[in-house]
N, C-alpha and C positions, 0 to 999 in steps of 0.2 A: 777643545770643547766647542769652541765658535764654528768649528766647520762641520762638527756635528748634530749642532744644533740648525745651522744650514740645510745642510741633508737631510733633516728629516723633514722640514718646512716643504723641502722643493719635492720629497715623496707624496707630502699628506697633500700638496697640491698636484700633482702630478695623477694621484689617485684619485681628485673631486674633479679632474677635466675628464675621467672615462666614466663618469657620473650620469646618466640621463637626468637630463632637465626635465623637471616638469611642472605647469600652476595646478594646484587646488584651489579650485573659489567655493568659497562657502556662502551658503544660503541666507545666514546670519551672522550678527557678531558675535565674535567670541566667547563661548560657556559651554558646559559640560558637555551639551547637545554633538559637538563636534571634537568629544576629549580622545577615542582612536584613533584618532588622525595623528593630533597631539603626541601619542603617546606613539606613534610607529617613528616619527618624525623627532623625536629626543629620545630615544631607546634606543634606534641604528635599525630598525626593523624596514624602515624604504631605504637605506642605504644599504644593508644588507640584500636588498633583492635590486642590487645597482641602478637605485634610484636618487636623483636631488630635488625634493619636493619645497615649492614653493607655496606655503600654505597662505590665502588670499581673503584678507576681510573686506566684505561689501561696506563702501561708504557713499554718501548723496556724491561725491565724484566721482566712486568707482562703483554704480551699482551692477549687479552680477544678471545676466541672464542666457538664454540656451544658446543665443548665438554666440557669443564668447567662447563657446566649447565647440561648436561648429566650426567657426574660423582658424581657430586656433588648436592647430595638428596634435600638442603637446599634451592637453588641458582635460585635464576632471571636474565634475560639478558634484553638487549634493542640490535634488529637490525630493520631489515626493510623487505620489501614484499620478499627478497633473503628465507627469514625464510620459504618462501613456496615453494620453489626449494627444500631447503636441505628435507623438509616432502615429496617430490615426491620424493626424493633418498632413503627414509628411515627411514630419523630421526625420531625419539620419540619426537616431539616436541610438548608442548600445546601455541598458542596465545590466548593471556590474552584481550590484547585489541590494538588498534591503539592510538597512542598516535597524529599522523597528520591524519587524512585523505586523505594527498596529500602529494608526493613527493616534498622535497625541490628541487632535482635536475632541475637542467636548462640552459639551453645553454646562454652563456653572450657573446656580441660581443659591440665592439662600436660602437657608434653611426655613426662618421665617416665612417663606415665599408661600407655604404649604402646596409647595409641586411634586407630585409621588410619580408623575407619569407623562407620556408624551400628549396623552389627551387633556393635560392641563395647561398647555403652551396660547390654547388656545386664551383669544382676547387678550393677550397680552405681549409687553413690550420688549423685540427681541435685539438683541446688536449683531449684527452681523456685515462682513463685507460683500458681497455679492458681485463685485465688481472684479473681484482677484479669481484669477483661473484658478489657483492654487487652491481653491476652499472648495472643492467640489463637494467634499463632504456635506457642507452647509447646502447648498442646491438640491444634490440627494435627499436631503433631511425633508426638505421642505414638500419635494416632490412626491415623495415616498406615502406619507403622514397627510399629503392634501392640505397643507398648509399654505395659506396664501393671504394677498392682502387684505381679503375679505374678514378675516377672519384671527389674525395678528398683525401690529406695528411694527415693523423689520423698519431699524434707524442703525443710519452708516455707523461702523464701527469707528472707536478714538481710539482703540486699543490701549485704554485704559482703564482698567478693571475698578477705580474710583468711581465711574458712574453705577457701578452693580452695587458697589458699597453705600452710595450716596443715592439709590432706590430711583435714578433715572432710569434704569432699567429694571428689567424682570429678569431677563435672561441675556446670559453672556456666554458670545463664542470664544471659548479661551483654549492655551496650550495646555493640558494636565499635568505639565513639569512647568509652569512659571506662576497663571495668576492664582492655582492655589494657594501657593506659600507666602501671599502676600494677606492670604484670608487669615488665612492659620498663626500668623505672626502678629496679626489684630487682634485673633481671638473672635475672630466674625466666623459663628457656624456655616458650614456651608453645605450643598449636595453637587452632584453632576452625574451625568448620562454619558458612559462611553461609547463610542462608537460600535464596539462589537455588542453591546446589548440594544442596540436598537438594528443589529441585523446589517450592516453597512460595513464591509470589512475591506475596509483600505489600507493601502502599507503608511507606514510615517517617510521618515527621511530614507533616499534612494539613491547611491552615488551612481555616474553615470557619466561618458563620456562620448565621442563622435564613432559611429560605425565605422569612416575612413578613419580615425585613428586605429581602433580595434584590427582593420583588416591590414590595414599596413605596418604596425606594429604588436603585433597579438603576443611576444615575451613583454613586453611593457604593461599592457594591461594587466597579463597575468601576476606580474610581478607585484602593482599594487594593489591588485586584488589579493596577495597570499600575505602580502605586508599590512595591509589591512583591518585583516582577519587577525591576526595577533595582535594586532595594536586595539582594537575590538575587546580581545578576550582580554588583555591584560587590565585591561582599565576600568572593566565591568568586576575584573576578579583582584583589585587593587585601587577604591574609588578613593581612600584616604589621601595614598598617592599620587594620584592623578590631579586628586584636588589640589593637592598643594602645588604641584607644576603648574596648572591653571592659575593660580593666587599669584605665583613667581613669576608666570612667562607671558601670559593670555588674559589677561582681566582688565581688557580694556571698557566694559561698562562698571568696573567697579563694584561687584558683587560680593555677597561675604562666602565663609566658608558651609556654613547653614543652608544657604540658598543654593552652591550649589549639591550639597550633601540633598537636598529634599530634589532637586533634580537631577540626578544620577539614580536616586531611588527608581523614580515614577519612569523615569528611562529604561530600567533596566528591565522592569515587568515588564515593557511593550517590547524588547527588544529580541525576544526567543531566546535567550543565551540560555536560560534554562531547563527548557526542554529540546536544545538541541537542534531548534530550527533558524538559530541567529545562521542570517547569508543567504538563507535561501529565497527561490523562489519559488511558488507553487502553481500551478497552469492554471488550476481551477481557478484560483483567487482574481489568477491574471487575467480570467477569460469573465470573469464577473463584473470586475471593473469595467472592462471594455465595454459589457453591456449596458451598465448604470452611466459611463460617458454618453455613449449613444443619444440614452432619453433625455439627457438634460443639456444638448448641445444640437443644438437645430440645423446647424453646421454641416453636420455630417451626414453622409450617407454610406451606401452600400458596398461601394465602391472604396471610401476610405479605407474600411476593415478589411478588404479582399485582399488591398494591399499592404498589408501591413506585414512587418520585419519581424515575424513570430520570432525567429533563431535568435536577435537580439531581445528578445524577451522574457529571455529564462538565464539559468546562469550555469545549469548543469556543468556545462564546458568547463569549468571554474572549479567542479569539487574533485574531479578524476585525480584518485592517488593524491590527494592532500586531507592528511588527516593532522596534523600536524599539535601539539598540548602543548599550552604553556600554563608551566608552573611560578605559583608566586613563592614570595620566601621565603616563605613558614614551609612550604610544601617541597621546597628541593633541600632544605636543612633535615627536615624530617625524613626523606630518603636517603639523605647522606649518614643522617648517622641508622638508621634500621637495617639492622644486618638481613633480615630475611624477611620477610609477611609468610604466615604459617595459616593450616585451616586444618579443622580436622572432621572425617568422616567413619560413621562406624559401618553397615553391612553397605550402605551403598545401591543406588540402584541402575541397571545397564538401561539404556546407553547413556544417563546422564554423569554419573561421578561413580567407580566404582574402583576396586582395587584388585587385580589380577598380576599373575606372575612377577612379584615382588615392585609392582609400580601402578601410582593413579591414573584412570583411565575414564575417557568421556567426551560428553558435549563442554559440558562446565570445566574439564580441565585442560580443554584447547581454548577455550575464552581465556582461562587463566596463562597459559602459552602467547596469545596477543598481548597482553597487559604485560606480562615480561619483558615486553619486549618495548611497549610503549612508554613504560615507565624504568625500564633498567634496572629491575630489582628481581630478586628469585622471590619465588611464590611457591615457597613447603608445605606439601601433608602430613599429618598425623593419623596412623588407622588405630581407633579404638576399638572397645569390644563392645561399647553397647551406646545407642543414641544419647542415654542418661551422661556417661561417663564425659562424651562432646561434651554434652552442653555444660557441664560442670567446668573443664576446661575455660571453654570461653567466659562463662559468667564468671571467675578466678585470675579474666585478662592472662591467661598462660598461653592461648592462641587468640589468632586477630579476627576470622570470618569461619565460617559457614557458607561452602559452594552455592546452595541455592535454595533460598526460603520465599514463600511469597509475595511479593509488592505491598500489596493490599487484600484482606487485612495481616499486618502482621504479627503473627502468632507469637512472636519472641518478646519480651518486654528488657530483656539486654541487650537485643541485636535491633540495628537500624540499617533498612535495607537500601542500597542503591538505586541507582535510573533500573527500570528494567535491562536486561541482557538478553533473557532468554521470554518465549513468548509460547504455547501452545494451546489445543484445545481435547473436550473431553470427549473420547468413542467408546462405543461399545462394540465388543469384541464377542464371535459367536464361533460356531460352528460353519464351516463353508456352506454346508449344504440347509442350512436355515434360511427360510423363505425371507427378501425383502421386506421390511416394517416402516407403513407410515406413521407412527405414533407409537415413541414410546410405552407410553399410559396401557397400551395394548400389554405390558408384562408384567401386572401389577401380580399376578398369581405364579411368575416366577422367579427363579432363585438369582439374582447376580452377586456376583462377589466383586469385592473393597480391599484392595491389600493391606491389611492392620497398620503398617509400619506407617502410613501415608494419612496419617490420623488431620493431619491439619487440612489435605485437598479432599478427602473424605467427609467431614463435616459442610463445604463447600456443596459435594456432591449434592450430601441427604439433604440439605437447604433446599438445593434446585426439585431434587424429584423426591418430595415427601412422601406417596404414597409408594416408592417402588420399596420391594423386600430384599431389604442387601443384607449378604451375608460377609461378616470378616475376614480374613483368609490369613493364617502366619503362612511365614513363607518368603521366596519369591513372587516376581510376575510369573516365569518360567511354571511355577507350582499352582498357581491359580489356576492360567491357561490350558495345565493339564486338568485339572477338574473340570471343564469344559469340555475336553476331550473325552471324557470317563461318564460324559453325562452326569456328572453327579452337579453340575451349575450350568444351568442357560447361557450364562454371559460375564463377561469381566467387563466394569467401567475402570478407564484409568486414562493416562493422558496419551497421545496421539505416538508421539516417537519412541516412547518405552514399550507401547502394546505391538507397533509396527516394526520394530527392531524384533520382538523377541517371536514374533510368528514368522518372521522372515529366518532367523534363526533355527528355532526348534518346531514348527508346526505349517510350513511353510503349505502344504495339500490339504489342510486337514481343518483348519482356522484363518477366518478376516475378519478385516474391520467390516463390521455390518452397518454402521452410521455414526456420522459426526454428530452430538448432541446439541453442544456449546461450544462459546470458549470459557477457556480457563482463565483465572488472573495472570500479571504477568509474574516472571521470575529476575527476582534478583539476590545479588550475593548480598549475605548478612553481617555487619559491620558490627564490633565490638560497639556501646552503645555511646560512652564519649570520646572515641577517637575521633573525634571529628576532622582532622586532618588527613586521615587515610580515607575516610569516606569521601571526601571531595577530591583527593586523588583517583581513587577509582572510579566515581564519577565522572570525572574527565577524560577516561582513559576511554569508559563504555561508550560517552557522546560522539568520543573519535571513530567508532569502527562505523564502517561503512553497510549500507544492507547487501554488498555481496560478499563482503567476507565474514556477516551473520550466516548469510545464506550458505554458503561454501561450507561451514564446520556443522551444519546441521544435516546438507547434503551425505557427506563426509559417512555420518553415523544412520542412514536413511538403507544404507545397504552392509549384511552383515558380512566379514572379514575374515576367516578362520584357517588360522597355519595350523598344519594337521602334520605330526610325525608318525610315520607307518612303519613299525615293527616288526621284527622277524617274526613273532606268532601269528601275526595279521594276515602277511602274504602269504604263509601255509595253509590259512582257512580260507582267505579268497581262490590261491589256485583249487583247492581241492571243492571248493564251489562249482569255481568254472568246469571242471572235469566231471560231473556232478551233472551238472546243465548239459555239457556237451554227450555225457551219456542219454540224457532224458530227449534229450533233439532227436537223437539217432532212434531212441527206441519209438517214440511217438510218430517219425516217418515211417518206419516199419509196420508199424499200427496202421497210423492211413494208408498206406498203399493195400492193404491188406482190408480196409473198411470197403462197404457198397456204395453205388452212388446214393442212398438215401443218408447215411451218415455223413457222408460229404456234405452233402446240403445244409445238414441240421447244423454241424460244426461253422460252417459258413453263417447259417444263422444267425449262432451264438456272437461268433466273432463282430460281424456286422452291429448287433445287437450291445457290443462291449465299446467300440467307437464310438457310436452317439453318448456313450453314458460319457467317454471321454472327452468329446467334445463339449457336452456339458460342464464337464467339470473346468475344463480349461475355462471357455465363458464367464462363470460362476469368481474364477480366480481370478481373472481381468478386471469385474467388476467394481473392487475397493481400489484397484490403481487410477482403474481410467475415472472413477471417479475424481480423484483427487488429483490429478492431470487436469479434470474439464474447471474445476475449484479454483487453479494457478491462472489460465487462462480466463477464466471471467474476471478477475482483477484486471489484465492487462485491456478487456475491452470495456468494462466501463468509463474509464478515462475519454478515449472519443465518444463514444458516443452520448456523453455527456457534452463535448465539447460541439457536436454536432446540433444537439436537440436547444445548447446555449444560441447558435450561429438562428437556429429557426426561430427562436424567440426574436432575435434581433431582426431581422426580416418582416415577423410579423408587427413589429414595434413600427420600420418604416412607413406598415397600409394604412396604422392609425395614426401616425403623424403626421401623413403624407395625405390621409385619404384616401388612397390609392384603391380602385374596384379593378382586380384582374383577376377575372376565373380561371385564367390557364396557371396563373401564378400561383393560386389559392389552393389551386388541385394538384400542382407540384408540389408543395409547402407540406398539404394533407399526404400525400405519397410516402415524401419522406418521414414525417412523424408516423407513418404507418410501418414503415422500412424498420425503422430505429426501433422501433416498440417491439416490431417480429425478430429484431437483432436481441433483444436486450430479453423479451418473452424464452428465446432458445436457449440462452444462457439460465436462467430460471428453469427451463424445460427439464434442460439434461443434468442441474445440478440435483432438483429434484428429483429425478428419476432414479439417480447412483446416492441421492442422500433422501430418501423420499419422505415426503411432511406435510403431503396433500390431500384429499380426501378428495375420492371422487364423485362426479356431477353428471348429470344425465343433459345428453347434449343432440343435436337433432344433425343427422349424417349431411345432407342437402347442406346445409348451413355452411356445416362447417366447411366443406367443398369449394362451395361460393368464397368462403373466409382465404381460402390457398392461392385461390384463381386469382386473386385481388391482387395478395401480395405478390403473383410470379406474372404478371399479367405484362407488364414492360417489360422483363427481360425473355419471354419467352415470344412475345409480338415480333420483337430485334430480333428472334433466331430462326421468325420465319415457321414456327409452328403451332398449328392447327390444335386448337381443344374441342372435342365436343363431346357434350352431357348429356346424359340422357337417365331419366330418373324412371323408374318401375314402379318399385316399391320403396318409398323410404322407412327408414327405421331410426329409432332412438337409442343410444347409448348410453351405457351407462360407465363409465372412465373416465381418461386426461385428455380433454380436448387437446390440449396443449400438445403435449408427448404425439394422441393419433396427428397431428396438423406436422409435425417433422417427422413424420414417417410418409405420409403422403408426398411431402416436400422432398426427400431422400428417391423415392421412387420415381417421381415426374422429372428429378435432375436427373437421375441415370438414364434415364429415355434421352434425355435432351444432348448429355455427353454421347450415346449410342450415336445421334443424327447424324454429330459435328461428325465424329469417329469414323462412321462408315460412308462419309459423304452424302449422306440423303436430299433429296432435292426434296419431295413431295411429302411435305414430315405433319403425320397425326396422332394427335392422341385421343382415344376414345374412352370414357370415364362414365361406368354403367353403374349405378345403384339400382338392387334389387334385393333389399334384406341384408346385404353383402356389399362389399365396394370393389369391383373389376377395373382396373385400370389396363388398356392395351397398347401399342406402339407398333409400328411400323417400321421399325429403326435398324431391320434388319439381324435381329433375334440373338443369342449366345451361343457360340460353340457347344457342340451336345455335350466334350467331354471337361467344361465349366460349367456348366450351369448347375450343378449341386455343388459348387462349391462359391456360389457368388453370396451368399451370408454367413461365409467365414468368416474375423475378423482379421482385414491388411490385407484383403485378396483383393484383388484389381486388375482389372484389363487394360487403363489407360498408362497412359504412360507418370512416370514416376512423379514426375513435378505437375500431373493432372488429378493426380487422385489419391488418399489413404485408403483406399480400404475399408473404412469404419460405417458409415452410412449406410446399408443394407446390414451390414449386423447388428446395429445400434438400431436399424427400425425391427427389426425381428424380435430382438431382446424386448422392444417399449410392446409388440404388441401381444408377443408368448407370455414374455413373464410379467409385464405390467398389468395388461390386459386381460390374462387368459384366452384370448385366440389363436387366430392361427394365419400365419404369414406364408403364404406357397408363390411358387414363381413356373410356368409350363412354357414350352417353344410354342411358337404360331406359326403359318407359312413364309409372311416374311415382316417377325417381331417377336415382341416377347409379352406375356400377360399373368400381370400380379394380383392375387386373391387374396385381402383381408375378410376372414368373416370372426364374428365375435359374437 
């Protein structure tokens, strides 16, 4: 026995020397504020991710600051948004992650005070420290509101919330998890102003460590980055027991369990864990901050920010394939003993939950496929025969959920719905060859249909559009959309992926989406009403998926699938088809050979005449995709150029700070906010155009001319080519500025691409108003046997990584069928000249 109990000593040490060493210095002492840490660090969660964490409280010997974690290769900190100040001055600093989301900081005043608002601060007595980098908040406050000496007493803070009590002061800068519970436990009314209602959105606590740590050990960081995150959720989703580890292990000021029960509360609301964004970081947020430093740091300049460590600024790198649930233990008992979680459905709608060939099928029953897999438990259906029969089920607690009911509001008063899972928006569905609609309200005198069974998103609808005439429809989608077909209804509203599945399906030539309307509420699965432990299961499960593998199971059902077995009667009627055709080939060449040349002509007519309709209709059926392609794409660019138009805000912030008079810089500054605006105008242009919602304006040709010249003026200077105007006759229009201004811009690029392309030295363009708009070039002109095919869509002469294709079709489409005119293109001697007239 002695030598066994040897051997396991010289293991369990043997195992802590392959241990990575590491300090945590914490910002403060000891309390709830820093209970995940706590809880990764007595749970095996940093030992688990082969770490030995030395958790560090600041004392007047050892107090804690950045360079401590600079110096020292090993070492993690906890501060706050300040951490992006010190990275504009220089620091080597990487954040790891936000630990709040929102600042604790908050102005606390009593209630007595009669303060309702920030225009009441004024003349009166505030505490604040002004001296601590860390309070930027307070600076902002000040800055923001025009607050100043003149106009309030700002006295050094005691950080003792007795003088707020004892009426030396008026207002106090306090934490919103400390010196309220010291009001509330007096019985002293009180109020306060959080930070995100006065507009000022800074993060709270921010752990954070040296860039050379990060780059030279990047599995270390990660490590206590993933140990983190569950030491995080567990003690957010287990505060009884965490408080009590703190009362046992960590309660070196002596705190009760009250005080910290009211601060883990007021923690957890700021902390995201609720909606799913506890750890992250957001760019915008990040790029706001940055800008609010700027103004209140005299310090800094332009130069700061140019340099600054974006990559360590975000934490993305941190969530790749870490989805990772912890359950507490009510929640892993409660899946140990439930044999199954059940739902049940009666007809079902494609592509969301339906039931074919003896098994459930869908959007909702591959979500239900990840949670199997997340939580280790089977998730069975039940197919009834009728909605009533469900829901009878559930409200009898004989099945657990309901695939998918609305968020908000929810229709069920026995079901309680989850986080969202599923998300869509509402279109209408027409006829292919039904003209483009800017306005709704334009269909008040026609019929659409509402698929009866959808009674609860149907009510939503007739909310939105009370005057439009909807008719009910039993049935399928499939059966609606055929009465669209049959002309006997204008149009179906319904949600985006069920109308888009089942034309792709069954009416694929014949029916689109004609326009996105709304969105819809979100969707979540419907929770038996007090199992409240499988709902916070599930819950946890939906916060885990990531947006690409939402994205992925929605892609998934975006295009339709069909195994098809073909029968021995089948291939009797298709051969004796083809011998059928292959007679009628033979007899119909004998016919023409046998026709005059004037029949020949006519039939070539026809034929010719049967293409454009073709072509047409192909366009037509592009329309509702490339719409919704151009829809995915303007998400991904409003981010920069958001982040762009922030960077010019702070530039212009240097000329009034600085004083600074520079017209070249002024008129650089105006370029770009002119650049960004015709960026961000094109994305508007074209979503409108494929989802159209604008009315058009009468706008003067000249004008707008001048308007293009502007924006292409620099890059067409740099390529060395010649504009010249010449105006006739001008005219007025009556259209989409917007839409003619990227078609004009489509056409002047293809000149400019022609230059590059055929080497031009001597490059002009000539741009003639006369009732009309002729634009001409030099550029060396098109092959005779392209040039009626240069406003096809994805036709291109340049080379592959130079050009889609789309630009000449997309300006033809804005100004045939937007417009009503007419887009033509002719050869010149040596160029090419394009004819708008309308």
């Amino acid at each position: 026995m002695k030598y066994i109990v040897i051997l396991i000593v010289l293991t369990t040490l043997s195992f802590s020397k392959n241990l990575d060493k590491v300090n945590l210095y914490l910002k403060w002492k000891h309390q709830f504020q820093f209970a995940g840490f706590y809880i990764a660090k007595e749970k095996g969660f940093f030992e688990e991710e082969g770490l030995d964490v030395n958790i560090i409280e600041p004392s007047s010997n050892n107090p804690i600051n950045i360079d401590k974690i600079l110096n020292e290769e090993n070492s993690f900190g906890i501060s706050d948004s300040s951490l992006i100040n010190s990275v504009m001055h220089g620091e080597k600093l990487s954040l790891i992650m936000p630990i709040l989301q929102e600042t604790p900081f908050t102005f606390l005043f009593l209630k007595s005070s009669n303060i309702k608002s920030v225009n009441d601060f004024k003349n009166k007595r505030i505490m604040l420290d002004l001296n601590n980098k860390e309070n930027a908040f307070a600076k902002l406050f000040l800055n923001k509101f025009n607050i100043n000496e003149k106009n309030i007493k700002v006295i050094p803070s005691s950080y003792d919330v007795q003088d707020l009590i004892n009426k030396k002061v008026d207002i106090f800068n306090a934490y919103i998890s400390n010196e309220p519970y010291r009001l509330k436990e007096e019985g002293i009314e009180y109020e306060y102003l959080k930070s995100s209602s006065l507009g000022m959105n800074f993060y709270g606590d921010i752990l954070f460590t040296s860039i050379k740590n990060e780059k030279n050990n990047p599995k270390r960081v990660k490590s206590f980055f993933n140990a983190t995150m569950k030491g995080w959720q567990y003690a957010f989703t287990h505060i009884d027991e965490t408080i009590k580890l703190i009362l046992e292990k960590y309660n070196t000021q002596g705190f009760s369990y009250s005080k910290y029960l009211f601060e883990a509360n007021s923690l957890k609301e700021l902390s995201g864990i609720n909606d799913g964004t506890f750890g992250k970081f957001n760019f915008t947020k990040i790029n706001q901050i940055i800008s609010s430093y700027f103004l209140i740091d005299k310090k800094l300049t332009l130069k700061d920010i140019n340099n600054l460590h974006i990559d360590f600024l975000s934490n993305e790198r941190f969530f790749i394939d870490d989805k990772s649930i912890v359950f507490n233990k009510k929640e892993i008992e409660y899946l140990e003993k439930k044999d199954k979680i059940t739902f049940c459905v009666s007809k079902g709608i494609e592509p969301m939950v339906f039931y074919k060939n003896g098994e459930f099928k869908g959007i909702s029953i591959d979500f239900f496929k990840m949670i199997e897999k997340k939580i280790n438990k089977k998730i069975q259906g039940i197919l009834t025969l009728t909605p009533e029969e469900c829901d009878t089920l559930l409200k009898k607690k004989k099945v657990d959920l309901k695939p998918l009911i609305l968020t908000d509001p929810n229709a069920y008063s026995f079901l309680k719905p989850t986080v969202p899972y599923y998300n869509g928006y509402l279109v209408l569905a027409t006829k292919i060859s039904q003209p483009y609609l800017l306005d709704i309200s334009q269909l008040e005198d026609k019929h659409l249909g509402l698929l009866k069974d959808t009674e609860k998103i149907n009510t939503l609808i007739k909310k939105r559009f009370p005057n439009l005439n909807f008719v009910e429809i039993n049935g399928t989608v499939e059966n609606a959309l055929e009465l669209i077909r049959k002309d006997e209804i204008y149009g179906f509203l319904g949600v985006s992926d069920i109308i888009s599945y089942n034309i792709q399906k069954y009416f694929t030539h014949e029916l689109k989406i004609m326009k996105r309307l709304s969105d819809l509420k979100d969707g979540s699965i419907g929770v038996v009403k007090d199992d409240y432990i499988l709902h916070s299961i599930l819950n946890k499960a939906i916060l885990s998926f990531s947006d690409r593998e939402k994205r992925d199971i929605k892609n998934k059902w975006a295009y339709v699938k069909e195994e098809t077995i073909i029968k021995k009667e089948y291939l009797i009627n298709i051969f004796f088809i083809i011998f059928i055709i292959i007679l009628a080939f033979f007899y119909k060449q004998y016919v023409l050979h046998k026709s005059n040349k004037q029949l020949k002509i006519k039939v070539n007519e026809e034929v010719k005449k049967n293409r454009e309709k073709d072509k047409i209709l192909f366009q037509q059926m592009k329309l509702a995709s490339m719409g919704e392609m151009l829809n995915n794409i303007a998400h991904q660019w409003r981010e920069p150029l958001n982040v762009i138009n922030s960077n010019v805000a702070v530039i212009d912030s240097i000329f009034s700070k600085y004083k600074i008079e520079d017209k070249k810089l002024e008129n650089t500054l105006t370029q770009i906010e002119s650049q960004t605006k015709y960026m961000s105008d094109t994305i508007d242009s074209f979503r409108t155009f494929f989802y159209p919602s604008k009315e058009k304006k009468e706008f003067i040709l000249s004008k707008t001319i001048e308007h293009v010249l502007r924006i292409i003026k620099f890059d067409y200077e740099k390529s060395n080519i010649q504009i010249n105007t010449k105006i006739l006759n001008d005219k007025k229009i009556n259209g989409y500025k917007g839409e003619y201004i990227q078609t004009v811009i489509a056409i002047l690029h293809n000149s400019k691409d022609a230059f590059i392309l055929n080497g031009i030295k001597d490059r002009r363009i000539d741009i003639c108003i006369d009732n009309m708009l002729t634009i001409e070039d030099n550029a060396g002109g098109i092959d005779d046997k392209l040039i009626d095919r240069i406003f096809e869509p994805y036709f291109t002469t340049k080379y592959k990584n130079k050009g889609t294709g789309t630009g000449l079709y997309m300006a033809k489409m804005i100004i045939e069928n937007s417009m009503n005119g007419t887009l033509s293109v002719e050869q010149k001697k040596d160029g090419t000249k394009f004819k708008i007239i309308i």
